[in-house]
DSSP file (Angstrom, degrees, kcal/mol; ACC not computed):
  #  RESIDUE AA STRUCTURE BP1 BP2  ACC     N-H-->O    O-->H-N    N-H-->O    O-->H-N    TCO  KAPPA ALPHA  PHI   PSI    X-CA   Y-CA   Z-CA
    1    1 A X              0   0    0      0, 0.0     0, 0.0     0, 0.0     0, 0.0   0.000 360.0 360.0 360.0 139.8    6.5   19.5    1.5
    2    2 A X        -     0   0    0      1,-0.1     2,-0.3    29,-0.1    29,-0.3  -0.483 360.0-124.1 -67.4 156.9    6.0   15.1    1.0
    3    3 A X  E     -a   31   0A   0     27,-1.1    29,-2.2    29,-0.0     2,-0.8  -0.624  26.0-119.6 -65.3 139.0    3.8   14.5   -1.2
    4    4 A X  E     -a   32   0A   0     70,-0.3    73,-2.5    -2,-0.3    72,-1.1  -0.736  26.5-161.5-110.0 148.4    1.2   12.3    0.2
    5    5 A X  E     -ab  33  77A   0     27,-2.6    29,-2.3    -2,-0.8     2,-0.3  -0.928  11.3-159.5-121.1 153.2    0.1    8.4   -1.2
    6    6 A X  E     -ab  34  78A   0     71,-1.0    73,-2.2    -2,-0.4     2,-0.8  -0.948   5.8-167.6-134.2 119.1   -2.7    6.5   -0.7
    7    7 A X  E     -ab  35  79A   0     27,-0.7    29,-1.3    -2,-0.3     2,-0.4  -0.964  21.4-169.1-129.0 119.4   -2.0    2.5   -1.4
    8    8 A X  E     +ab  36  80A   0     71,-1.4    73,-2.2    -2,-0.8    74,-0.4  -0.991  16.5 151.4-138.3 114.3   -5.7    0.8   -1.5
    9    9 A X    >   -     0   0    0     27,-1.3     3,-0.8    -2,-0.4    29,-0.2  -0.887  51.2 -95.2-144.3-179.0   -6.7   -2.8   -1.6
   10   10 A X  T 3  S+     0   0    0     -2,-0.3    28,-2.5    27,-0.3    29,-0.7   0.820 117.7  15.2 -75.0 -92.1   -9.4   -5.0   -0.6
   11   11 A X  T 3  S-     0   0    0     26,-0.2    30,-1.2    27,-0.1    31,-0.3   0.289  85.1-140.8 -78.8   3.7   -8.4   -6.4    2.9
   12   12 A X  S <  S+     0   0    0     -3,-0.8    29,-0.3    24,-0.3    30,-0.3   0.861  80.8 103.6  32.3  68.7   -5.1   -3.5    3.9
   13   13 A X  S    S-     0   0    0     27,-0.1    32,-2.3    23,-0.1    36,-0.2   0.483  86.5 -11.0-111.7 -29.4   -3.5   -6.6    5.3
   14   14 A X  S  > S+     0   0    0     30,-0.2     4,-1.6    34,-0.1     3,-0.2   0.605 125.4  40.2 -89.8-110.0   -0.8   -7.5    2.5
   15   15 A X  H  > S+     0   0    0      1,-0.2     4,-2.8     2,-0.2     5,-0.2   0.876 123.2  39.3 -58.5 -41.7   -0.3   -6.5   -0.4
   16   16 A X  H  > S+     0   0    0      1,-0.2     4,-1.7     2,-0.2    -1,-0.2   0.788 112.3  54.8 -77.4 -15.9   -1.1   -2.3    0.6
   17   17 A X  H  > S+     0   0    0     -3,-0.2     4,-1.9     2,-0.2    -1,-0.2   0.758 103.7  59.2 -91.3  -5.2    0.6   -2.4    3.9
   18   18 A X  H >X S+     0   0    0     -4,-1.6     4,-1.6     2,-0.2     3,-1.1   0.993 115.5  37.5 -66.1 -73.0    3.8   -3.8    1.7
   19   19 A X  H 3X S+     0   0    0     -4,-2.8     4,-1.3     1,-0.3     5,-0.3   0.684 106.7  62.1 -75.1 -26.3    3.6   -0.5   -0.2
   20   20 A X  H 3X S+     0   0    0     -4,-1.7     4,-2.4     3,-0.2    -1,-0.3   0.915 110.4  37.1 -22.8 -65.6    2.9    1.3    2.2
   21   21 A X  H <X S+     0   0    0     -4,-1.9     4,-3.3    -3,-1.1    -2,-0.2   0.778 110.1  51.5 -84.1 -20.3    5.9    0.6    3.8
   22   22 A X  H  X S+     0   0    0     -4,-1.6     4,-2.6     2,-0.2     5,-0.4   0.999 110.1  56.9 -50.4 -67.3    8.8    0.3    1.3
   23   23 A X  H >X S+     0   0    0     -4,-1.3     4,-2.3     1,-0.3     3,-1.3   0.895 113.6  40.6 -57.2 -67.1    7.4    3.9   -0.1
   24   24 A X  H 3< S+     0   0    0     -4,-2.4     4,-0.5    -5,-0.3    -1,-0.3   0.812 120.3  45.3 -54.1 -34.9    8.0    5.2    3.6
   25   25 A X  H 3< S+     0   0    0     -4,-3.3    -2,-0.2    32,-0.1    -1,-0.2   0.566 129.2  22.1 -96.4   8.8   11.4    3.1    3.9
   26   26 A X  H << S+     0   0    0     -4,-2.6    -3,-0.2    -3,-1.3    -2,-0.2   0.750 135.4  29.5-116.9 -13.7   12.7    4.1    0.6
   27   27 A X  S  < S+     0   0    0     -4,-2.3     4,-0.3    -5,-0.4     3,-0.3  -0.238  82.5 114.7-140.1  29.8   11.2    7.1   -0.4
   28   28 A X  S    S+     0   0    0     -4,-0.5    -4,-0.1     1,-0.2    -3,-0.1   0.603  70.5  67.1 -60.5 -25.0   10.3    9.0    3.2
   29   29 A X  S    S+     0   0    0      1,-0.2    -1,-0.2    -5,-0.0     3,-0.1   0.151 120.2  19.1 -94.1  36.5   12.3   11.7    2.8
   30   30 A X  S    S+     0   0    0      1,-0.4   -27,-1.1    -3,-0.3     2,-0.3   0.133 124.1  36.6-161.9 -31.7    9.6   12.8   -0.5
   31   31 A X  E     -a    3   0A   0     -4,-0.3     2,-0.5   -29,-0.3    -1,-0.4  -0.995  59.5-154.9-153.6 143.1    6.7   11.1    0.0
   32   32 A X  E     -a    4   0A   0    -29,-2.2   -27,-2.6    -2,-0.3     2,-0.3  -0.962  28.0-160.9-120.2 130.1    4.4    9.9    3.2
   33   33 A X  E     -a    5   0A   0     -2,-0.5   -27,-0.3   -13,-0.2     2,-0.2  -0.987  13.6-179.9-117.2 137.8    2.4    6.9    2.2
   34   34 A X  E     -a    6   0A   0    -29,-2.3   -27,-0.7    -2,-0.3     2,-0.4  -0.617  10.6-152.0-114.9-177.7   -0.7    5.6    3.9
   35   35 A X  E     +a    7   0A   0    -29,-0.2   -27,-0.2    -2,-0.2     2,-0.2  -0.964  13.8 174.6-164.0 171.6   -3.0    2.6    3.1
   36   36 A X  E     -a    8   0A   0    -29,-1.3   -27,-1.3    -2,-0.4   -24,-0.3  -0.936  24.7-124.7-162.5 175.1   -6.2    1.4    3.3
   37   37 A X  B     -d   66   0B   0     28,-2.5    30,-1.3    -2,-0.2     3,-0.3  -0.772  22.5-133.6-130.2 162.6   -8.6   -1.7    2.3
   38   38 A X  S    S+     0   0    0    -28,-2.5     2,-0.2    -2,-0.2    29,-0.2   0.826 112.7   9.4 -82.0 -45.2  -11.8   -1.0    0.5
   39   39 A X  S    S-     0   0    0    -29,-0.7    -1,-0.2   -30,-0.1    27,-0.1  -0.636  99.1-147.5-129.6  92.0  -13.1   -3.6    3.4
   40   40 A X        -     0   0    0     -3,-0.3   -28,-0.2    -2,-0.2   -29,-0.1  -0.012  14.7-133.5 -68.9 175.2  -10.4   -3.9    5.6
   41   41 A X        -     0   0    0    -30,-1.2    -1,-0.1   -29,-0.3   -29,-0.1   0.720  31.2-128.1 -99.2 -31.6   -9.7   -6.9    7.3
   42   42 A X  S    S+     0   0    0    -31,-0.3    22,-0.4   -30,-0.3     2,-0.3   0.073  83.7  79.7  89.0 -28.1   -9.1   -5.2   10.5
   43   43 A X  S    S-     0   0    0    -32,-0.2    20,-0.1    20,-0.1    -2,-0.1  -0.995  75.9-130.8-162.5 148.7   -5.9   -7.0   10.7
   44   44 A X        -     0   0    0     -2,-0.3     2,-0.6     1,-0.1   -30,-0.2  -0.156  54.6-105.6 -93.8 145.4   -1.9   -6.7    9.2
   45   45 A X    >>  -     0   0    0    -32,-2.3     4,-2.4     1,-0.1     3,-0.5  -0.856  22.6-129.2 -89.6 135.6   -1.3  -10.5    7.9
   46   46 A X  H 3> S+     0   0    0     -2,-0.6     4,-2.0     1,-0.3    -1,-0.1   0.598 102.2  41.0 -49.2 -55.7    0.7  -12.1   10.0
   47   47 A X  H 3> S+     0   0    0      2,-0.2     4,-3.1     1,-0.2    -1,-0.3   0.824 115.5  58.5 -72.8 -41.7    3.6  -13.7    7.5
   48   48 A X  H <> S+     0   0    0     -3,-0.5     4,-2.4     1,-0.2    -2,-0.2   0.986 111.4  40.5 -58.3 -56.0    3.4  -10.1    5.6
   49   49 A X  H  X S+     0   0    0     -4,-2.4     4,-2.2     2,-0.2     3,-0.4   0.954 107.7  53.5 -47.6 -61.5    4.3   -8.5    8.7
   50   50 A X  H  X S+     0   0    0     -4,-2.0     4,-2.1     1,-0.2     5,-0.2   0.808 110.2  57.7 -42.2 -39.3    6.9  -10.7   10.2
   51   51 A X  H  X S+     0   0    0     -4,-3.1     4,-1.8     2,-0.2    -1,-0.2   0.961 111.2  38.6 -52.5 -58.0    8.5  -10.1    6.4
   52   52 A X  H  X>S+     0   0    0     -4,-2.4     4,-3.7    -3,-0.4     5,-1.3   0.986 110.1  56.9 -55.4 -71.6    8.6   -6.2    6.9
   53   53 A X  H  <5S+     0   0    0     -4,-2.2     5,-0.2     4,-0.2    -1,-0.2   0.890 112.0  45.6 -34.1 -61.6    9.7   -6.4   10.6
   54   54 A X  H  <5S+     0   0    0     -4,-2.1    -2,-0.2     1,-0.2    -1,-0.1   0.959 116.2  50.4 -48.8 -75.0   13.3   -8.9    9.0
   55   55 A X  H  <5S-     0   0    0     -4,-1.8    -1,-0.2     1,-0.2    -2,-0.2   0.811 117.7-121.1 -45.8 -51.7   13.6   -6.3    6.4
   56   56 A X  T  <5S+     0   0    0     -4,-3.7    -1,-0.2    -5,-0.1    -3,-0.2   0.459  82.5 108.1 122.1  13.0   13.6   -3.4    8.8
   57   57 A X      < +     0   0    0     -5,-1.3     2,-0.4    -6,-0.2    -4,-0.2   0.069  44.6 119.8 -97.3  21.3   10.4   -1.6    7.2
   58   58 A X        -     0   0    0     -6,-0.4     2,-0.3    -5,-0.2    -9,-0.0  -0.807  42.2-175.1 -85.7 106.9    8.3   -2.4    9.7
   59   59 A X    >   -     0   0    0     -2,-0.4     3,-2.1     1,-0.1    -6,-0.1  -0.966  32.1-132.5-136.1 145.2    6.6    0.6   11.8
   60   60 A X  T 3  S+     0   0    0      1,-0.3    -1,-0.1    -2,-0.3    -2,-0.0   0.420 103.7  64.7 -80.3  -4.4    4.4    0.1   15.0
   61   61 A X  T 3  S+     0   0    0      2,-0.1    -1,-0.3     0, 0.0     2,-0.2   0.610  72.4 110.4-100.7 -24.0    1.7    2.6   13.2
   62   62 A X    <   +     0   0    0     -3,-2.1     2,-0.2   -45,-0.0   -18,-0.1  -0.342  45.0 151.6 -77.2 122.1    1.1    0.4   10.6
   63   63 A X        -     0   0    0     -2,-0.2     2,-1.0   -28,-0.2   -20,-0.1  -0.870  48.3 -99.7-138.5 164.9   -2.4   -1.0   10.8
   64   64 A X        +     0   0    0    -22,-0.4     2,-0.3    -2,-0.2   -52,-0.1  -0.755  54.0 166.1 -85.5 119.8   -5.3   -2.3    8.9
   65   65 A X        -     0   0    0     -2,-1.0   -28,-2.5   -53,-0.1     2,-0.2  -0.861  33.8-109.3-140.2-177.9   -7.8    0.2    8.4
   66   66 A X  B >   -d   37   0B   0     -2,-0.3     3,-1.2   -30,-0.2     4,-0.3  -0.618  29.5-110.5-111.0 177.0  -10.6    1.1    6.7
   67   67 A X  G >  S+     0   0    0    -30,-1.3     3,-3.1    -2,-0.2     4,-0.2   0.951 109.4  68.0 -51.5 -62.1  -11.3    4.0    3.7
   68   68 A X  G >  S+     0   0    0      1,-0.3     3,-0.5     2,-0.2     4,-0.3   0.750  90.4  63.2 -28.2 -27.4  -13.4    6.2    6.0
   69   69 A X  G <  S+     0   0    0     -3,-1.2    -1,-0.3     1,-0.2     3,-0.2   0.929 118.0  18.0 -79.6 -27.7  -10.4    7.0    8.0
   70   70 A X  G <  S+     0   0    0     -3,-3.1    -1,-0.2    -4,-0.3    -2,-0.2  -0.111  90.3 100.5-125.0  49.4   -8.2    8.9    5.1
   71   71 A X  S <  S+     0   0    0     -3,-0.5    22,-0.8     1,-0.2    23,-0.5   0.656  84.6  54.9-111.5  -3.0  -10.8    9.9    2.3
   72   72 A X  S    S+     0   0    0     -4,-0.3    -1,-0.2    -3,-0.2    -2,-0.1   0.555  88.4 105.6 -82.3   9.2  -10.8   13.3    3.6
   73   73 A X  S    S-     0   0    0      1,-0.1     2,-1.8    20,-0.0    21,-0.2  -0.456  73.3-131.5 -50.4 127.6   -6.7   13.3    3.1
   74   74 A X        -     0   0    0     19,-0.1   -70,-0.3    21,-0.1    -1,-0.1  -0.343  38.7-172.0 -56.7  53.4   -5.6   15.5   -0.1
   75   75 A X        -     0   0    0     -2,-1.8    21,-0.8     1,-0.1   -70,-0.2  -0.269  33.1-144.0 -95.1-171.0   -3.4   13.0   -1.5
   76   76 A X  S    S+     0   0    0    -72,-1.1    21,-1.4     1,-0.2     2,-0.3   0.946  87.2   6.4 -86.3 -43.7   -1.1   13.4   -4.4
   77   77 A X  E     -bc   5  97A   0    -73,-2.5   -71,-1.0    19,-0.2     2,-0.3  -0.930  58.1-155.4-139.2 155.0   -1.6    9.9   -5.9
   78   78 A X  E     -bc   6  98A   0     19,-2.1    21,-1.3    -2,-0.3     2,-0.4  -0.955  22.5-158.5-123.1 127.4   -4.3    6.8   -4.9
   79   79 A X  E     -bc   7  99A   0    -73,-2.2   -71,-1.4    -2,-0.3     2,-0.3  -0.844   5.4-157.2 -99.0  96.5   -2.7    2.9   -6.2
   80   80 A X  E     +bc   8 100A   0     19,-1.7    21,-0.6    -2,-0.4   -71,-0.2  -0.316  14.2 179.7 -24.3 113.0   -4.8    0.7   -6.5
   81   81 A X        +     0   0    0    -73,-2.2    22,-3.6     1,-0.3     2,-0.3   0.661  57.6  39.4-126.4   7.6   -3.1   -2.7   -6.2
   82   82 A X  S >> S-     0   0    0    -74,-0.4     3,-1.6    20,-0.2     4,-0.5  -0.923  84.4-109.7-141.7 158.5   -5.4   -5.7   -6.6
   83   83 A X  H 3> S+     0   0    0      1,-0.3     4,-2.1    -2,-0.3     3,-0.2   0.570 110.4  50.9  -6.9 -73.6   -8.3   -5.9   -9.1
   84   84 A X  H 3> S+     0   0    0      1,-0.3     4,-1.0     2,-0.3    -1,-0.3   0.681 105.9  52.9 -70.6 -26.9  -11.4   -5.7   -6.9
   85   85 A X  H X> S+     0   0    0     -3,-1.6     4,-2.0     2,-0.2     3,-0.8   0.953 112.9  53.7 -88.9 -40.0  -10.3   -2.3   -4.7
   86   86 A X  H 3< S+     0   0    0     -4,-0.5    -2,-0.3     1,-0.3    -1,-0.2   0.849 115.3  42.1 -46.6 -44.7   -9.8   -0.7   -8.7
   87   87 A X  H 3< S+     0   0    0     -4,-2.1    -1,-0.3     1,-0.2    -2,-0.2   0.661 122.4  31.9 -76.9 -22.5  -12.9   -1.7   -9.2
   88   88 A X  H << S+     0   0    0     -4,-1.0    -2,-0.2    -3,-0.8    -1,-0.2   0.362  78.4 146.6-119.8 -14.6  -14.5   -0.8   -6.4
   89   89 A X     <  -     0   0    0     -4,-2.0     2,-0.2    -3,-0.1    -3,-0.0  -0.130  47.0-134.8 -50.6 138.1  -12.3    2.7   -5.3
   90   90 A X        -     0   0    0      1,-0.0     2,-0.5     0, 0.0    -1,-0.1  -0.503  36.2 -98.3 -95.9 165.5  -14.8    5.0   -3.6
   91   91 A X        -     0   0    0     -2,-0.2     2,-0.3     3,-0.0     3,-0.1  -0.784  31.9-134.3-102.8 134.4  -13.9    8.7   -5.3
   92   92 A X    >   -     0   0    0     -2,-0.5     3,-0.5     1,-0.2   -20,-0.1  -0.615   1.5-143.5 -72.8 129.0  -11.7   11.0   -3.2
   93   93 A X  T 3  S+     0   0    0    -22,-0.8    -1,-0.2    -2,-0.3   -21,-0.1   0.915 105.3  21.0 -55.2 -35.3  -12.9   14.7   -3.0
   94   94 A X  T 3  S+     0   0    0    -23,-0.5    -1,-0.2   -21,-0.2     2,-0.1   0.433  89.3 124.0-108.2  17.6   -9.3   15.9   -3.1
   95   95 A X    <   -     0   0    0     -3,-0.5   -19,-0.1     1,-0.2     3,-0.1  -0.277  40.9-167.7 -95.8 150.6   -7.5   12.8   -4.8
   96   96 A X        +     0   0    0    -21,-0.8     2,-0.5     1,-0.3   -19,-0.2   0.668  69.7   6.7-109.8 -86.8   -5.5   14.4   -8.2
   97   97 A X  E     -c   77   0A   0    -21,-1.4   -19,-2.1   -22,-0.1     2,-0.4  -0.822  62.1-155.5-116.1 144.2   -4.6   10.9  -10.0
   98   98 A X  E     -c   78   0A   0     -2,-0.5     2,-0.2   -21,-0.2   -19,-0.2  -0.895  12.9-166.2 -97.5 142.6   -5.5    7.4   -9.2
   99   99 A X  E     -c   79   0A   0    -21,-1.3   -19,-1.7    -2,-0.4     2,-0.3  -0.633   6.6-155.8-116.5 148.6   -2.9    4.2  -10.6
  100  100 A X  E     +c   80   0A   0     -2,-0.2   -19,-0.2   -21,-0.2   -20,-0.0  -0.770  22.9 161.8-121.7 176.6   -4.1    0.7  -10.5
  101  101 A X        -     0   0    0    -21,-0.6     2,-0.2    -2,-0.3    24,-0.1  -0.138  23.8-150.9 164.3  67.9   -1.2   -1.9  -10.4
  102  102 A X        -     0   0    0    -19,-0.0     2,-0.6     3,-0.0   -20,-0.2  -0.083  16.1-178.1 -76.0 130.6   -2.1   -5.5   -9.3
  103  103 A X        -     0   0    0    -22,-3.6     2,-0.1    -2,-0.2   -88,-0.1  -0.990  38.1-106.5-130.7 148.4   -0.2   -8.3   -7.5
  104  104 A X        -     0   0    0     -2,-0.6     2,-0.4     1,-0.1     3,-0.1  -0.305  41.2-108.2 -66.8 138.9   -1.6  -11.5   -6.8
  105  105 A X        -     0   0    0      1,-0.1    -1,-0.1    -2,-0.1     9,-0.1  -0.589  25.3-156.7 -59.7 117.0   -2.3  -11.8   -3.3
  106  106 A X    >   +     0   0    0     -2,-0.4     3,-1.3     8,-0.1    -1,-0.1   0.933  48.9 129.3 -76.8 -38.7    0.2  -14.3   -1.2
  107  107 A X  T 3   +     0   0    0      1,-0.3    -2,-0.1     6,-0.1     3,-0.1   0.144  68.8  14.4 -67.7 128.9   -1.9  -15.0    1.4
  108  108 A X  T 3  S+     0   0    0      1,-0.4    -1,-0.3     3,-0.0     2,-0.2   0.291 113.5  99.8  87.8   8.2   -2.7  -18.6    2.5
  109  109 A X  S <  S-     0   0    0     -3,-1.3    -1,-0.4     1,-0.1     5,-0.3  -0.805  80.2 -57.5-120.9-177.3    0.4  -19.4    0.4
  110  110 A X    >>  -     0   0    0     -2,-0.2     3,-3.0     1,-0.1     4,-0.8   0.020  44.3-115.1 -73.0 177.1    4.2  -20.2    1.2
  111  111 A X  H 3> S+     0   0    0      1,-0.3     4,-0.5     2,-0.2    -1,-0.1   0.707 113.4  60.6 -49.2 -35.0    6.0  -18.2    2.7
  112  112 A X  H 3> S+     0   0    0      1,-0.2     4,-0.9     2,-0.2    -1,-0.3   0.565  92.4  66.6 -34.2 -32.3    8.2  -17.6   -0.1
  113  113 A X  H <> S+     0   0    0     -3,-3.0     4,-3.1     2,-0.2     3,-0.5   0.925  98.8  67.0 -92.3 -67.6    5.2  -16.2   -2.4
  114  114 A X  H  X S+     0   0    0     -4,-0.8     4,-1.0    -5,-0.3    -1,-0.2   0.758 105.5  30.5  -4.5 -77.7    5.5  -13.5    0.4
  115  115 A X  H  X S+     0   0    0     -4,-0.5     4,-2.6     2,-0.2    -1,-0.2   0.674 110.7  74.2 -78.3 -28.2    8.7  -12.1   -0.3
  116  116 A X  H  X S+     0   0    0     -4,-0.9     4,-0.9    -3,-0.5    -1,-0.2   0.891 103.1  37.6 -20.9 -63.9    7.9  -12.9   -3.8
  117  117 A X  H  X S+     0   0    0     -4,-3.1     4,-3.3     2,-0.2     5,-0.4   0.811 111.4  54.9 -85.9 -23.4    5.5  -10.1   -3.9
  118  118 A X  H  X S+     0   0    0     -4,-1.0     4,-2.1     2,-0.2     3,-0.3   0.942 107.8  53.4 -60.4 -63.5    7.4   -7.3   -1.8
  119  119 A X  H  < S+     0   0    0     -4,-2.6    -1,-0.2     1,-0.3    -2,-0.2   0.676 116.2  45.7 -73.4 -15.3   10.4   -7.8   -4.2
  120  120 A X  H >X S+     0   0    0     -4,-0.9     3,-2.9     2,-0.2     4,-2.3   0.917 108.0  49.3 -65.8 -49.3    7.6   -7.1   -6.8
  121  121 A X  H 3X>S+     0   0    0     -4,-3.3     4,-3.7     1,-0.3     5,-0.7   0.883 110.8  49.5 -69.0 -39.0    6.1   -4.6   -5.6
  122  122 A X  H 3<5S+     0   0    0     -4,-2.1    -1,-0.3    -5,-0.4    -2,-0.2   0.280 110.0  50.4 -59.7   8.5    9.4   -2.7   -5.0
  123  123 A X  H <45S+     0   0    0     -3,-2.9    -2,-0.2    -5,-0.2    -1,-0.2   0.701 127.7  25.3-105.8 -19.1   10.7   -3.2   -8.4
  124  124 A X  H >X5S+     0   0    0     -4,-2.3     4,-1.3     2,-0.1     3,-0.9   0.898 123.0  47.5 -82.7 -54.8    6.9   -1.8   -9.8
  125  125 A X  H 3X5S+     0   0    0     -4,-3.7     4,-3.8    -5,-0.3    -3,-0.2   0.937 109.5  45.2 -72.9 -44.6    5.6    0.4   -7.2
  126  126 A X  H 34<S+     0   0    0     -5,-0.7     4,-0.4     2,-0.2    -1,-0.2   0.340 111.4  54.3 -81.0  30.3    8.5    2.6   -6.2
  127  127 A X  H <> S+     0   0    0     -3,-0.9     4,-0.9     3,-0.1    -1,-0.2   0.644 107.5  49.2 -88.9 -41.8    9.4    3.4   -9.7
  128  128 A X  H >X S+     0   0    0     -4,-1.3     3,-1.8     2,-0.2     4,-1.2   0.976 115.8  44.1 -71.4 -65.0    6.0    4.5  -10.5
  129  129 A X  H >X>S+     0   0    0     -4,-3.8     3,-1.7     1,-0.3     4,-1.6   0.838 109.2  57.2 -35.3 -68.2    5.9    6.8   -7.3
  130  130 A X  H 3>5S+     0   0    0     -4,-0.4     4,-1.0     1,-0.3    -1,-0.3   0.724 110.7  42.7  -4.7 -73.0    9.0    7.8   -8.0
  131  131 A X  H <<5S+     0   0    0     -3,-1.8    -1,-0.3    -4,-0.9    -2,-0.2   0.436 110.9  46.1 -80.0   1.9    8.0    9.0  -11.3
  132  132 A X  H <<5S+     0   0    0     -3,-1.7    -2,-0.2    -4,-1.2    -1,-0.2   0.491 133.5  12.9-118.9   4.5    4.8   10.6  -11.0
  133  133 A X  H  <5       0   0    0     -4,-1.6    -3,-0.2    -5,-0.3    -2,-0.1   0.647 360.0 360.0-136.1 -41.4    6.2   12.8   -7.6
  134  134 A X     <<       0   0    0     -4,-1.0    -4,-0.1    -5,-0.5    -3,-0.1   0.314 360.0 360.0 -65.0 360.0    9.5   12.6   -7.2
């Protein structure tokens, strides 16, 4: 059975739908990853998306949404990944361990800063997954 992940930050426009989707395109066949913003935005940032889509991690399901939608989920692991959603993570009834792990947010900068943080967050996030489920 996948393990399920939970990838939580402010706005779920960025930085959580990035991990989100790497964990599902590198590590799907183990692990189902969701995310979700502490006050989500309502909506995937634009540049972040268009990045995922080139890469080929891009999946039509992927949305901004808010905590209320998966805090009854059981999952296996919660990451935090900026500052303010660690600080602020509401407690899961059925959540086993929570991670924090921050990257700076790209947004409103170039585009580069973008791909910047994906290539971070895949050399930090699936390693950790990796090791605490895999």
């Amino acid at each position: 059975m996948k393990k399920n992940v939970l990838v939580l930050c402010t706005g779920n426009s960025c930085r959580s739908i990035m991990g989100e989707a790497l964990i599902n395109a590198k590590l799907g066949d183990l692990v189902f990853a969701q995310s979700s913003g502490v006050k989500a935005s309502g909506a995937v940032n634009p540049h972040a998306q268009a990045l995922l889509e080139k890469k080929g991690y891009w999946r039509e399901e992927y949305h901004s949404k808010v905590i209320e939608t998966v805090q009854e989920t059981a999952f296996d692991l919660i990451i935090t990944v900026c500052d303010n959603a660690k600080e602020t993570c509401p407690m899961f009834p059925k959540a086993v361990k929570t991670i924090h792990l921050g990257f700076e947010d790209p947004s409103g900068k170039a585009e580069d800063e973008y791909e910047k943080t994906l290539q971070l967050i895949e050399a930090q996030l699936l390693p950790l997954v990796k090791e605490e489920l895999c």
